[in-house]
N, C-alpha and C positions, 0 to 999 in steps of 0.2 A: 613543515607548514606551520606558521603561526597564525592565532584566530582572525588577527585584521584583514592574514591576506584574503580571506575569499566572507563574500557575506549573501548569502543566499536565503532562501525561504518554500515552503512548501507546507501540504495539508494532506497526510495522512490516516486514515482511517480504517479499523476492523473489525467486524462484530460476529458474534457466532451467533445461530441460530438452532428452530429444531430441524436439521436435517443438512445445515453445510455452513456455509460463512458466507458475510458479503465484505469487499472491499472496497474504499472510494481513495479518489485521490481529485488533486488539480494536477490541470497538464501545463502549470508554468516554471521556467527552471531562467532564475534569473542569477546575474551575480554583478552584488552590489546594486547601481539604479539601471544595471543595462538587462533589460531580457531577452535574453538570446535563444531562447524558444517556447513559441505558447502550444504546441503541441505533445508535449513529450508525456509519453508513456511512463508512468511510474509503477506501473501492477505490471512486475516482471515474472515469468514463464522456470520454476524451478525443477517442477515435475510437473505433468499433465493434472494434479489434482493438488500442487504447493503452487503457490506463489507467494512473492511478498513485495509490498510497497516501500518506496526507498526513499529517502529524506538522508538533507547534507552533501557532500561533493557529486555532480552526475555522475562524472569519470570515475571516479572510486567506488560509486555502488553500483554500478552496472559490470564494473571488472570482477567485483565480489561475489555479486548476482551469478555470473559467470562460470563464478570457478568452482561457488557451492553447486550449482544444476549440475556442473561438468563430474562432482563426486556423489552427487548422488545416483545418474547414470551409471557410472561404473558400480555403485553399490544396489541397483535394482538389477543389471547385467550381471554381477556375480551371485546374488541369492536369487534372481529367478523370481521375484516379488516387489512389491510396491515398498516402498521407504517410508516409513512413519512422519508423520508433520514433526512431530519432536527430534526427529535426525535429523532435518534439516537446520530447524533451530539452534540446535545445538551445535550444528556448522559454521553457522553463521558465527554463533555468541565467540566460538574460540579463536575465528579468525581475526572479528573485531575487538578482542582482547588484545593479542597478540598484537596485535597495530598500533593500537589505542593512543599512542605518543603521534602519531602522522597520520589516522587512518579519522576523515568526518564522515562515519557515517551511523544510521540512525534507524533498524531496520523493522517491519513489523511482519513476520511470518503467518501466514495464514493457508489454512485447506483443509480437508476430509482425507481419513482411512478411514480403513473397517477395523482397525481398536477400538479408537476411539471418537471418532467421528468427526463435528468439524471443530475445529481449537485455532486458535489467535494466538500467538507467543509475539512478546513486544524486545528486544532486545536493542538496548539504545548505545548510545554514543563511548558508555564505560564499558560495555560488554556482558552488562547485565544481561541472566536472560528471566523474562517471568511469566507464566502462563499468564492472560486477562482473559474474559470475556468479550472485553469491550475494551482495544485499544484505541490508543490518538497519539500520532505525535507531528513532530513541525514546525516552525513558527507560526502555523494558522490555529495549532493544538488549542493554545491559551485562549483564546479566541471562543471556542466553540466546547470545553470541556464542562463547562458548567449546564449547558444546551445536554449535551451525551449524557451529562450522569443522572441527571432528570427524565428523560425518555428513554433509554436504555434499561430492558427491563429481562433478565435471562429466561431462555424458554418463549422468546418470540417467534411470531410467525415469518417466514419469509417476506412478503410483502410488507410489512411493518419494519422490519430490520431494512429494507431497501430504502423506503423512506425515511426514516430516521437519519441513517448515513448519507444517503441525497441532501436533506436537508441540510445538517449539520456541515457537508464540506460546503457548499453552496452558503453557507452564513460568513463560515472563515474567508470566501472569496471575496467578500461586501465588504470585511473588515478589517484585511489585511493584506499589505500593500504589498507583499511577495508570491500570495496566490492570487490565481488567474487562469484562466482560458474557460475549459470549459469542464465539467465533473465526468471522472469515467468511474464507474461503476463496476465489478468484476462479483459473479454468482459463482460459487464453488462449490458441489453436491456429489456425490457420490458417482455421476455422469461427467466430471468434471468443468472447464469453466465456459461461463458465459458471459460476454463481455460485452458493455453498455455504455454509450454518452449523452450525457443530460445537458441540452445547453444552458445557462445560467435563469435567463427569462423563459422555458420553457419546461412545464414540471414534466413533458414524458418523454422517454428514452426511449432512444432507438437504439436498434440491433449495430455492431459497432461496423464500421467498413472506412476506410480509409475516406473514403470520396465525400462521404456524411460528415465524417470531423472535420475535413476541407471545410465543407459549407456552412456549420454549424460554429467551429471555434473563430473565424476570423470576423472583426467587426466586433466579438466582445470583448471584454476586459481583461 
């Protein structure tokens, strides 16, 4: 794959909190000027208390998405235990190494155990992996970083980290012509997740259902 061939965009978001994380994204996945879906799901399902939001090729990080849940199962299946947010990451970073010459993708892990509670690892395009607080990446990243590093403040409360990240993807979609549709929102606590869409003109979120994103993402931008 070379870089011309594919040129896409999105806006990733992660913030830890006291008591879990919250995630946002936009649900637009374009390539080049064509958008070929304003709906799409980027807060993917790694364990019932990991997820991570994905940036850079769909087809390639949803296969990847894939294949770290599919090993982290077998490794909660053989100890009998929850899998640490850092195993997962850690899955992620060596696959996305190991690729690195053919593999775009972009990823930011996020969720709660009972080690350590809830943590954001950001692990980008080289295979870096680095614990943050407070990730961002995407093409909407640039856009809205200087917004996150100003408000973003650790040891926030739940509802403050929700709105911070609300806002902030909601700014990258104003600004940047590869995000779009509408902001999903994902709560990660010890309960596991809770999953939300905010439509662009409307600051409250509803509970997430397929039939509400219907009626909510078509008609915006």
């Amino acid at each position: 794959m070379y870089s011309n061939d594919y040129y896409g965009g999105t806006t990733i978001l992660a913030a830890e909190f006291d008591g879990g994380v919250v995630m946002g994204a936009d649900t637009r996945t374009s390539c080049r000027a064509y958008v070929s879906n304003r709906s799409a799901d980027k807060l993917t399902r790694i364990t019932d208390h990991i997820y991570c939001c994905r940036s850079g090729s769909a087809s390639q990080t949803q296969s990847l998405a894939d294949a770290v849940s599919y090993s982290m199962a077998n490794y909660e299946s053989s100890l009998n235990k929850p899998c640490l947010v850092r195993d997962a990451a850690v899955h992620f970073r060596n696959k996305i190494y190991e690729a690195r010459k053919t593999l775009l993708a972009s990823i930011i892990v996020a969720g709660w155990d009972e080690v350590h509670g809830g943590q954001v690892y950001s692990v980008p395009i080289t295979g870096l992996l680095v614990h943050e607080p407070c990730a961002v990446a995407g093409s909407g990243g640039s856009y809205i970083q200087g917004y996150v590093t100003a408000h973003f403040k650790p040891g926030m409360s739940q509802d403050a980290t929700v709105h911070m990240v609300k806002t902030a993807v909601n700014l990258a979609i104003q600004h940047d012509c590869s995000s779009g549709g509408v902001v999903r929102i994902g709560i990660i606590t010890k309960d596991g997740m809770d999953a939300y869409i905010c439509c662009n003109k409307d600051p409250d979120m509803v509970k997430f259902t397929n039939a509400v994103l219907w009626n909510l993402e078509f008609g915006e931008n």
